[in-house]
C-alpha positions, 0 to 999 in steps of 0.5 A, a space after each residue: 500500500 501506498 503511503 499517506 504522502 505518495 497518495 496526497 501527492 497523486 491526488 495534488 497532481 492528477 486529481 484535476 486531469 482525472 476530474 476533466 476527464 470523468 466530467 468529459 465522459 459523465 456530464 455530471 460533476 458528481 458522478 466525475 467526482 465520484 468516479 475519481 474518488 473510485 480511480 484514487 481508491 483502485 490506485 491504493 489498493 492495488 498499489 502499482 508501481 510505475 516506471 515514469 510519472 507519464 505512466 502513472 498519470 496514463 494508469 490513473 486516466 484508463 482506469 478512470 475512463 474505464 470506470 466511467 464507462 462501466 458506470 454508463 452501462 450499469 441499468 440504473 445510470 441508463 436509466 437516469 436523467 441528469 441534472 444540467 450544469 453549466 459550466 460557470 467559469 468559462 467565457 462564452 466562446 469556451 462554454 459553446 465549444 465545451 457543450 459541443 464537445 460534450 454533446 459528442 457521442 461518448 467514443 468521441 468526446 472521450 479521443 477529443 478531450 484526451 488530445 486536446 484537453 490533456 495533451 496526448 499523442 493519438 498513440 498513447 491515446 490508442 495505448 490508453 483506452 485499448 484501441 488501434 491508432 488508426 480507430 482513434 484518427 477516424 474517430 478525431 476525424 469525425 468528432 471534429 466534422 461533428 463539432 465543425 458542424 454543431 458550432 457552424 449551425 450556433 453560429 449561424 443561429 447567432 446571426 
């Protein structure tokens, strides 16, 4: 088990990377929250030991990302409506393209926030969330058609 030290500096380090990234998949700042809480709770049982901080930060999103997914396919949370919450501390250009990144289906709104909200290669994207890199460029791909054209019609609308 890890120490007291070493889990408050993982939390001091990747707890709001890991909470951009649970609220990307869940809409809902609650339940990212309690996603992450889960993720820091998996990281102290299990205790891994990591060569690089690039490795312990990519462990702790996968494993996030992966118990978001699960969360999302449990019969209760399909079952749900959730609560709309705005996202106060934004300017307006950035709140239009957060609510259009998040109204992304779940498979691309999860490859968009990886690149361009946390930084990563579309190969350690690959690597994190299991899939081949050429499955991760066509969903960037589309993700970005479809917010080129969700952010065209509000403009539009705008006018």
């Amino acid at each position: 088990m890890h120490s007291a030290e070493d889990v408050q500096r993982v939390v001091d380090t990747y707890a709001s990377t890991l909470l951009r990234t649970a609220f990307s998949l869940m809409k809902n700042r609650s339940d990212a929250e309690d996603m992450v809480q889960e993720a820091l709770l998996k990281y102290m049982e299990k205790a891994p030991e990591f060569e690089t901080p690039q490795h312990e930060r990519a462990w702790l999103i996968r494993v996030t990302v992966n118990l978001c997914r699960n969360r999302q396919n449990t019969a209760w949370f399909r079952k749900t409506v959730p609560l709309d919450e705005s996202i106060p501390a934004l300017e307006s250009e950035e709140s239009h393209v957060l609510e259009a990144v998040l109204a992304l289906p779940k498979k691309y709104r999860t490859v968009i926030h990886l690149y361009y909200y946390e930084g990563y290669s579309v190969a350690d994207i690959a690597q994190i969330l299991g899939r081949k890199q050429n499955t991760i460029l066509s969903q960037m791909s589309r993700a970005r058609n479809l917010l080129k054209q969700s952010l065209k019609e509000e403009f539009d609308e705008l006018r």
